[in-house]
C-alpha positions as CSV (number, residue, x, y, z in Angstrom):
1,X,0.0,0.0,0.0
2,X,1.0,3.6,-0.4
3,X,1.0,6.3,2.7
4,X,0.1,9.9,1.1
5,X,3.6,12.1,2.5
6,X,5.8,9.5,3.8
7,X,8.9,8.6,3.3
8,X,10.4,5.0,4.1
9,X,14.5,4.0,4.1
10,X,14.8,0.3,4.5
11,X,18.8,-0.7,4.8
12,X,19.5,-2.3,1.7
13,X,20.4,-6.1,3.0
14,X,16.3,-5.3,4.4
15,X,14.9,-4.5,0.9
16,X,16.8,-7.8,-0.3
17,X,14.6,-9.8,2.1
18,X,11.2,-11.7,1.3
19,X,8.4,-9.7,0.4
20,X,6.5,-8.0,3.5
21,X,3.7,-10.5,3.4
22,X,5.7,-13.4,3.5
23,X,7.5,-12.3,6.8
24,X,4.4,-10.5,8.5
25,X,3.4,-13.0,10.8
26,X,6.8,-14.4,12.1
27,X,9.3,-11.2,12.6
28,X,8.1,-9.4,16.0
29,X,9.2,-5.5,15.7
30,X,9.1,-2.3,18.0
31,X,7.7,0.9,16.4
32,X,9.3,4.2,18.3
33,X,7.5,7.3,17.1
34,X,8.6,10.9,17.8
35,X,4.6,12.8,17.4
36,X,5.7,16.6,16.2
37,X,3.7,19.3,15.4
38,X,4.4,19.5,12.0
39,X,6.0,15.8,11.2
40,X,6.1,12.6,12.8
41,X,9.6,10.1,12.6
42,X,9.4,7.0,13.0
43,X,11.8,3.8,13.7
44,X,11.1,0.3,13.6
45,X,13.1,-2.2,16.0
46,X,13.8,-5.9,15.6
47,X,14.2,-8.3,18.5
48,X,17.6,-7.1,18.8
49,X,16.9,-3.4,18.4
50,X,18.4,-3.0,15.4
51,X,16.6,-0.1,13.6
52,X,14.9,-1.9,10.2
53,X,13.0,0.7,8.6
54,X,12.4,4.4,9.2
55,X,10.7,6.9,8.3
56,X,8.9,10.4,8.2
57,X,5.8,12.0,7.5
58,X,4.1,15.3,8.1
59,X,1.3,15.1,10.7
60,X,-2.3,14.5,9.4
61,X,-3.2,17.3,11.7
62,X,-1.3,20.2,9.6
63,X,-5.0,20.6,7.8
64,X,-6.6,21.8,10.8
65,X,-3.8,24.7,12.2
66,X,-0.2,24.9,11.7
67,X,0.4,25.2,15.1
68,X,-0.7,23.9,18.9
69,X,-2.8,26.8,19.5
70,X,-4.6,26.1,16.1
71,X,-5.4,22.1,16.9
72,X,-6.3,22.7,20.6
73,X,-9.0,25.2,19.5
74,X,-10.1,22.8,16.6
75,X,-10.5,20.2,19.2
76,X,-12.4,22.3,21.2
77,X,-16.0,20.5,20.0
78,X,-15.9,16.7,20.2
79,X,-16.0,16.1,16.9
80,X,-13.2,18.2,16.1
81,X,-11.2,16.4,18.6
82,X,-12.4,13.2,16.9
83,X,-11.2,14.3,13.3
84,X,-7.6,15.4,14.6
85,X,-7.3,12.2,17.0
86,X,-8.3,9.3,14.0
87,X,-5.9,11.3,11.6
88,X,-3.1,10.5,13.5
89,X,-4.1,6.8,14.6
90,X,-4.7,6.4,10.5
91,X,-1.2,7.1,9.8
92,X,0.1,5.2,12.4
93,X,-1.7,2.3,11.0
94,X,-0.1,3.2,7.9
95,X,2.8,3.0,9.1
96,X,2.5,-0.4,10.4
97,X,1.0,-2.2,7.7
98,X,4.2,-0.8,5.6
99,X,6.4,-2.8,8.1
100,X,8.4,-5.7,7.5
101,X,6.8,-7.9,10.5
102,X,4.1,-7.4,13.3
103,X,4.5,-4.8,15.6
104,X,3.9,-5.9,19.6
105,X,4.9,-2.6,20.9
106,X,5.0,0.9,20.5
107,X,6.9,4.1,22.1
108,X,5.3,7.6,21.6
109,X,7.2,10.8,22.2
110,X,4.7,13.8,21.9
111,X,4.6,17.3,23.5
112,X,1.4,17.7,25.3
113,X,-1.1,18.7,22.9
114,X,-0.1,16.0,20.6
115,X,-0.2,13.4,23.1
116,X,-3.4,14.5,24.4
117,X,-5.1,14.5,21.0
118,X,-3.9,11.1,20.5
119,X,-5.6,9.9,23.6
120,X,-8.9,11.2,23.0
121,X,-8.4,13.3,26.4
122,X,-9.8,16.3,26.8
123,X,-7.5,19.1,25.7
124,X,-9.2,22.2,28.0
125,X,-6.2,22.4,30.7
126,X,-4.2,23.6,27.4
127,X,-6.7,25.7,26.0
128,X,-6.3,29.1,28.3
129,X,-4.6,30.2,31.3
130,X,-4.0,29.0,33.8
131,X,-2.5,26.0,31.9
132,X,-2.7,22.2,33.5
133,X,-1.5,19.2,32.5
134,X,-4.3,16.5,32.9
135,X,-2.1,13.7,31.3
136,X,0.9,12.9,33.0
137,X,2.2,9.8,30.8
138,X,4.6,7.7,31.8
139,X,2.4,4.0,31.5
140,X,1.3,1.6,28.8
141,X,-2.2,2.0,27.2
142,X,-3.8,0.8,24.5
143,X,-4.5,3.7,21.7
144,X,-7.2,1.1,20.0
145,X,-8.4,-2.1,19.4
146,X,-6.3,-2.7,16.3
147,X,-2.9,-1.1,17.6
148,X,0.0,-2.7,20.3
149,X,0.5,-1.6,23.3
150,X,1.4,2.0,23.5
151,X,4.0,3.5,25.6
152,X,3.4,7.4,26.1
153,X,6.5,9.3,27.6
154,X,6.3,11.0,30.7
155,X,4.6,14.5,30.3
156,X,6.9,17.3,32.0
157,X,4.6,20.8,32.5
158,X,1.6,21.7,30.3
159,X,3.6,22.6,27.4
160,X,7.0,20.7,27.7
161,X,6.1,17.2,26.7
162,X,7.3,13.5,26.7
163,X,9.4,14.9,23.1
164,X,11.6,16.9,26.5
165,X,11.3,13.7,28.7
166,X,12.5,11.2,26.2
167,X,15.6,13.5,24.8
168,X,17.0,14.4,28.2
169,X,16.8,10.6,28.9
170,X,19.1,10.1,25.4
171,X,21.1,12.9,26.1
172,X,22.2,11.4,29.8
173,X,22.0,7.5,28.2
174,X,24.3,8.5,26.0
175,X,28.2,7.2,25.2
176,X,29.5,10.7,26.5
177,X,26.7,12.6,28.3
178,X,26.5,16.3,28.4
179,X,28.3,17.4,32.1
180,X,25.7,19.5,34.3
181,X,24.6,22.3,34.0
182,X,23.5,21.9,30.4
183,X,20.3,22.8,28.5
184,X,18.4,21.4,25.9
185,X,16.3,23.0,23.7
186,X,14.1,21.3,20.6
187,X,13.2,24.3,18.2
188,X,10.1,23.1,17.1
189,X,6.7,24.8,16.5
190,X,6.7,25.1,20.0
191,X,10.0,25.7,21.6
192,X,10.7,23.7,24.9
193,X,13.6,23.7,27.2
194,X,14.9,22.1,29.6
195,X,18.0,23.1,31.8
196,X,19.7,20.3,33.7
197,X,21.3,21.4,36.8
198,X,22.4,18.2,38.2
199,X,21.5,14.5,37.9
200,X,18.6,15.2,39.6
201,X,17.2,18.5,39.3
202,X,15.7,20.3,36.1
203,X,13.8,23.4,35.4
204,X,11.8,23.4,32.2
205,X,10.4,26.5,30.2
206,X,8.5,26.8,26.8
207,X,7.2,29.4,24.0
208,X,5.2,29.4,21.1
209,X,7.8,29.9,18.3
210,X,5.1,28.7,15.2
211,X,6.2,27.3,12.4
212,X,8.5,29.6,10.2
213,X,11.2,27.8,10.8
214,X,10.2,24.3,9.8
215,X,9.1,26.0,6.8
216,X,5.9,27.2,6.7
217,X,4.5,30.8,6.3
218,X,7.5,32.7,4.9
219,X,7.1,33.9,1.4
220,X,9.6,30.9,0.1
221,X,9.8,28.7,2.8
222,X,9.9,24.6,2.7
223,X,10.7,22.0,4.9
224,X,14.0,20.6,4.5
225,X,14.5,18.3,1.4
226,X,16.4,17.9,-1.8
227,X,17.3,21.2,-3.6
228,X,16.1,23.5,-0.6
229,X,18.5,25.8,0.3
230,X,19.9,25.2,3.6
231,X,22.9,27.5,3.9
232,X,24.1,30.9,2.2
233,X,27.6,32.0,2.0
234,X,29.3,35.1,1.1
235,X,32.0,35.2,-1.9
236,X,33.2,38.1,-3.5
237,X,30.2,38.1,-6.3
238,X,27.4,38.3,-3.7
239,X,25.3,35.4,-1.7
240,X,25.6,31.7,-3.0
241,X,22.8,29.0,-1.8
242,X,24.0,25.6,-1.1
243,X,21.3,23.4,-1.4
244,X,20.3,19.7,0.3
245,X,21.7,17.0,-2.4
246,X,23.8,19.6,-4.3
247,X,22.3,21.7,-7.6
248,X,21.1,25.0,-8.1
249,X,18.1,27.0,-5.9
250,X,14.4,27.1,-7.2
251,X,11.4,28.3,-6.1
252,X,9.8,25.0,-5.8
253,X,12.7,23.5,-3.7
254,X,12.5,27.0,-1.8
255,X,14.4,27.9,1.7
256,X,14.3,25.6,4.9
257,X,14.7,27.3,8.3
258,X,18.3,26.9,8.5
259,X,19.0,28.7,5.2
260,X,16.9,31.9,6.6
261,X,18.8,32.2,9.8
262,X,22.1,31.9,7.3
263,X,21.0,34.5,5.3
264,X,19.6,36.9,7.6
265,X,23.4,36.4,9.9
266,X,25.1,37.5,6.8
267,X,22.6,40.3,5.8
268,X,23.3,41.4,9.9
269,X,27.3,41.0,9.5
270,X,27.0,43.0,5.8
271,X,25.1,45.9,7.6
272,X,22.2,44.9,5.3
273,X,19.7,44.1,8.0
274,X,19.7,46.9,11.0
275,X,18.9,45.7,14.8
276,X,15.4,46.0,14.5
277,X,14.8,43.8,11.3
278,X,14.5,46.5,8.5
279,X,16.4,46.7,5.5
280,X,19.5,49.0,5.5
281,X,22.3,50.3,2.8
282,X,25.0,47.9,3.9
283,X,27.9,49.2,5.0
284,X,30.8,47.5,2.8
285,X,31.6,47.8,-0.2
286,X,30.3,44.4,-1.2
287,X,27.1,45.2,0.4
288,X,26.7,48.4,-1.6
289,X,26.8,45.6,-4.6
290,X,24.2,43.3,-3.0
291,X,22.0,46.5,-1.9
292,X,20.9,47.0,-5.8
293,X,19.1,43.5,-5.6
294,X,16.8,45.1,-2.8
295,X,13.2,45.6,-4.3
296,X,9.3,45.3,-4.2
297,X,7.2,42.3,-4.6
298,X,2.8,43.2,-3.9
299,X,4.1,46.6,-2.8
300,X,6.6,44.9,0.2
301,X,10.4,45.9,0.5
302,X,12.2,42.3,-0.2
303,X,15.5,41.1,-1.3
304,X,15.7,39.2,-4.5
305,X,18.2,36.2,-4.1
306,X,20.1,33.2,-6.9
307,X,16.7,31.2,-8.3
308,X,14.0,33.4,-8.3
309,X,13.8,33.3,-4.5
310,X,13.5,36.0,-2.6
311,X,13.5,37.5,1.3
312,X,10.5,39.9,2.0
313,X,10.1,42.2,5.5
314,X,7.5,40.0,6.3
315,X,9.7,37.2,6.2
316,X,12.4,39.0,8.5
317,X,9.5,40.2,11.1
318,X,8.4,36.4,11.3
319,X,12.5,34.8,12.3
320,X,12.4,37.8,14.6
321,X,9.5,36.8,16.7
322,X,10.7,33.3,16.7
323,X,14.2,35.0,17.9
324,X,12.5,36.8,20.7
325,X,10.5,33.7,22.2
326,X,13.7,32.3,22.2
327,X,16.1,34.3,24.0
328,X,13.2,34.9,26.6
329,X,12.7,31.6,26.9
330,X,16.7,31.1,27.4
331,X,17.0,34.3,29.8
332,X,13.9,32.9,32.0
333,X,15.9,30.0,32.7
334,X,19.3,31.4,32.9
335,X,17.7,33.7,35.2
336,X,15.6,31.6,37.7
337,X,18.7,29.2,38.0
338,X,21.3,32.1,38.6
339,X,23.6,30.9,36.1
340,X,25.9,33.0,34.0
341,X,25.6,32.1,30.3
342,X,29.4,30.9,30.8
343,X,28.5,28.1,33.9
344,X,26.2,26.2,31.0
345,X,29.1,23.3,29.4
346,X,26.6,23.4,26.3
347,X,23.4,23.9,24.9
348,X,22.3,21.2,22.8
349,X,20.0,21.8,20.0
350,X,18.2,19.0,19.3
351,X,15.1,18.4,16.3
352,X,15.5,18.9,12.8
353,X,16.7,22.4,12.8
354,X,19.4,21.8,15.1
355,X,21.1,19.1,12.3
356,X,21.2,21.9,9.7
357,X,21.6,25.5,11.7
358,X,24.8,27.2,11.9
359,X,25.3,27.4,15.9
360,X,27.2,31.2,15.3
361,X,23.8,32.4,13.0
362,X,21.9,31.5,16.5
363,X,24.8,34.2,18.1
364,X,24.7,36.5,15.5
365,X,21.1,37.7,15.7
366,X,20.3,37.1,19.3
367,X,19.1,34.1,19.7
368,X,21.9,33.1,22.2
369,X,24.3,35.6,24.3
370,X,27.6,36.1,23.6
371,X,29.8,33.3,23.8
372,X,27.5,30.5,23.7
373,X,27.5,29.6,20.2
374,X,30.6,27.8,20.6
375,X,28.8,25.8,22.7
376,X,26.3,24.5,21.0
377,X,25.9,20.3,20.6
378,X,23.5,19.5,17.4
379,X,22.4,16.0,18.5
380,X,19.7,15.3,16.2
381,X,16.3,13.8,16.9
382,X,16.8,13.0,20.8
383,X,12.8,12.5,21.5
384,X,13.1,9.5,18.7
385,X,16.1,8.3,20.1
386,X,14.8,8.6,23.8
387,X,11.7,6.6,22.6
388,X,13.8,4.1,21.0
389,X,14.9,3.5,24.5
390,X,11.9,3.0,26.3
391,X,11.7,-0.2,24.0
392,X,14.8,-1.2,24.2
393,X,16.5,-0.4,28.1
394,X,14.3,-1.2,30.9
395,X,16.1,1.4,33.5
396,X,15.1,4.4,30.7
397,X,11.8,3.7,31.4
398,X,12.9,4.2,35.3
399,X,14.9,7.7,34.5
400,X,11.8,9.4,32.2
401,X,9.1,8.6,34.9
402,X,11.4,10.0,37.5
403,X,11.5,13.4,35.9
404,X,8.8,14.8,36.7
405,X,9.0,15.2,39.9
406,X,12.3,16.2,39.9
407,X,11.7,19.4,37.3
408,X,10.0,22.5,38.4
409,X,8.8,24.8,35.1
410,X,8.4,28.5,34.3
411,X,5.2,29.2,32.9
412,X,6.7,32.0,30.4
413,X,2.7,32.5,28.7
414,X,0.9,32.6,31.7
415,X,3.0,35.7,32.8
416,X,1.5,38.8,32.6
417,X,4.5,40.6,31.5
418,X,5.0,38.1,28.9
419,X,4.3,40.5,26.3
420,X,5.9,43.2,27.2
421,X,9.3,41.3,27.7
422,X,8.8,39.5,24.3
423,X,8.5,43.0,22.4
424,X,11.6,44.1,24.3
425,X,13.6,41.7,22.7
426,X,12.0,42.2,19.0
427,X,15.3,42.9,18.1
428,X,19.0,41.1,16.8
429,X,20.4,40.7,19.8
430,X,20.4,38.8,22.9
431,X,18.4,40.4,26.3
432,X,15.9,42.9,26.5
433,X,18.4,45.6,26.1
434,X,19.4,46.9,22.9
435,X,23.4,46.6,22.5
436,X,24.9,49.8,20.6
């Protein structure tokens, strides 16, 4: 059968195998399942745990809002919540009947509003302040009849999910652990943290960040694939794209989150893009040369770039809120702990973004203070690898359900001032002072 969106990657001694039908019944597999807001990745396990297919698809739910906000006031009527709950138990059915064996198991790594959709539970403790968490994860349940047993990762505060839970697990399971204090931080749609002050003791924070970054609602955005743009660099004729897979940029490939940041860092270094996100002169001679491909497009300042793609003001004022959530998120924390940004050993940066950003771009416009770029750790899809875990090591299981009660959260959203401090840092640097 074929899935509408997905990709699979079976290991090529795999694909030499039997047909699926002839192994179905006799091979017993694991399915771990890292449940974004915008895509779902999947691994399945062997008796071994030995990863034998894989896999990604955007989540079923995109229809109904590109964002939490969006799905939890979708679901706010019961059918609504029906529509956006069968969607996602469809694909994972999909999934499974793609698989090389039966599945007897599954692990499900979700922030809160995914996994809350998923279970059919009522998603009003997320809907408006003051936010609850009426799920706590962290046990076995069946999602339905026709589905294995489901193992949902510990839930961590109302908006930092079992997607935290599962990659701080990875992150300390791992061959050479991060030394505490260290933070972790998925840029998703909805950016969570979590700061690990010692082995046992965490404080969690999260903002809404939306989805501009994974590549939707910038004028040439796109998720990251082959022939997107995921970098620019500067030579001495102007900005050059490097795409995913090599070739040459197109609008249909378009620009993935990664490739904004890159641009916009240089455009900040060239004196093409001032503090506050508005297009400026330049102020070398090279930018003087890239200045002449500023322009309009439906009446908007933008920037025409190699390809036919281009860079509007819209497009800048969108990273820029993303930029502010961040760094308040990151200050919160820094803040609440009494760290200095030099105490953290790292920050790892961990989801789909993290594998392609530049950690100095993050410095450059504000998204980190001074300094901690350097420090950055790009480790990949830790929520799938925690879930992987939960199937595979009995005493991860032990570690996620213990976090809970060892993390204490700062509700950013539910602070009055939150608005106020996220305009104060609507601009390219890090804090809520501007730097001259």
């Amino acid at each position: 059968m074929a899935l509408a969106g997905t990709r699979v990657f079976l290991p090529a001694e795999l694909a030499l195998e039997a047909p699926v039908a002839a192994v179905q019944a006799t091979r017993e597999l694991r399915l771990a399942v890292d449940l974004g807001t915008t895509s779902v990745q999947w691994e399945a396990l062997d008796a071994s745990g030995t990863v034998v297919a894989s896999g990604a698809a955007l989540n079923p739910q995109l229809g109904a809002g590109s964002e939490v906000m969006s799905r939890l006031a979708f679901a706010a009527t019961a059918q609504g919540a029906q529509l956006l709950r069968h969607a996602v138990l469809h694909l994972l059915r999909g999934i499974i009947a793609l698989l090389p064996g039966q599945v007897v198991r599954l692990a499900v790594a979700g922030n809160p509003a995914m996994t809350l959709l998923l279970l059919g539970v009522s998603v009003d403790g997320l809907s408006s302040a003051p936010y609850r968490l009426d799920e706590p994860g962290g046990r076995m349940l069946t999602l339905a009849n026709n589905l294995p047993e489901t193992y949902v990762l510990p839930q961590l505060a109302p908006f930092v999910g079992g997607d935290l839970s599962a990659g701080m697990v990875a992150l300390l399971m791992a061959t050479e652990p991060p030394q505490t204090p260290f933070l972790l931080s998925d840029m998703g749609t909805n950016g969570e943290f979590l700061l690990a002050l010692s082995d046992s003791e965490y404080l969690s924070a999260s903002v809404p960040l939306g989805p501009a970054l994974e590549g939707a609602g910038l004028a040439c955005g796109n998720v990251a694939g082959n022939g997107a743009v995921s970098s620019y660099r500067l030579s001495p004729s102007g900005l050059e794209a490097r795409c995913i897979g090599g070739g040459a940029p197109s609008r249909e490939a378009g620009i993935t989150g990664a490739g904004y940041l890159s641009l916009l860092a240089i455009l900040k270094e060239q004196g093409l893009l001032d503090d506050g996100g508005g297009f400026a002169p330049g102020t070398t001679p090279l930018a003087a040369r890239m200045a002449v491909d500023f322009g309009t497009i439906a009446g908007e300042p933008c920037l025409n770039l190699p390809g036919g793609l281009f860079l509007t003001a819209s497009d800048v004022e969108e990273v820029l809120k993303v930029k502010a959530a961040f760094d308040l998120a990151v200050g919160a924390l820094l803040d609440r702990s009494g760290l200095l940004p030099g105490a953290l050993s790292c920050l790892c940066l961990a989801g789909a973004l993290g594998a392609h950003v530049a950690p100095l771009d993050l410095e450059t416009l504000g998204f980190l203070p001074p300094g901690l770029g350097a420090r950055v750790r790009t480790v990949g899809n830790t929520s799938l690898a925690g879930a992987r875990l939960m199937l595979t090591v009995p005493e991860a299981r032990e570690m996620a359900e213990a976090m809970p009660g060892r993390t204490s959260n700062i509700d950013l959203t539910g602070d009055p001032a939150f608005g106020q401090e996220f305009v104060r840092r609507m601009h390219f640097h890090f804090g809520n002072q501007r730097v001259s």
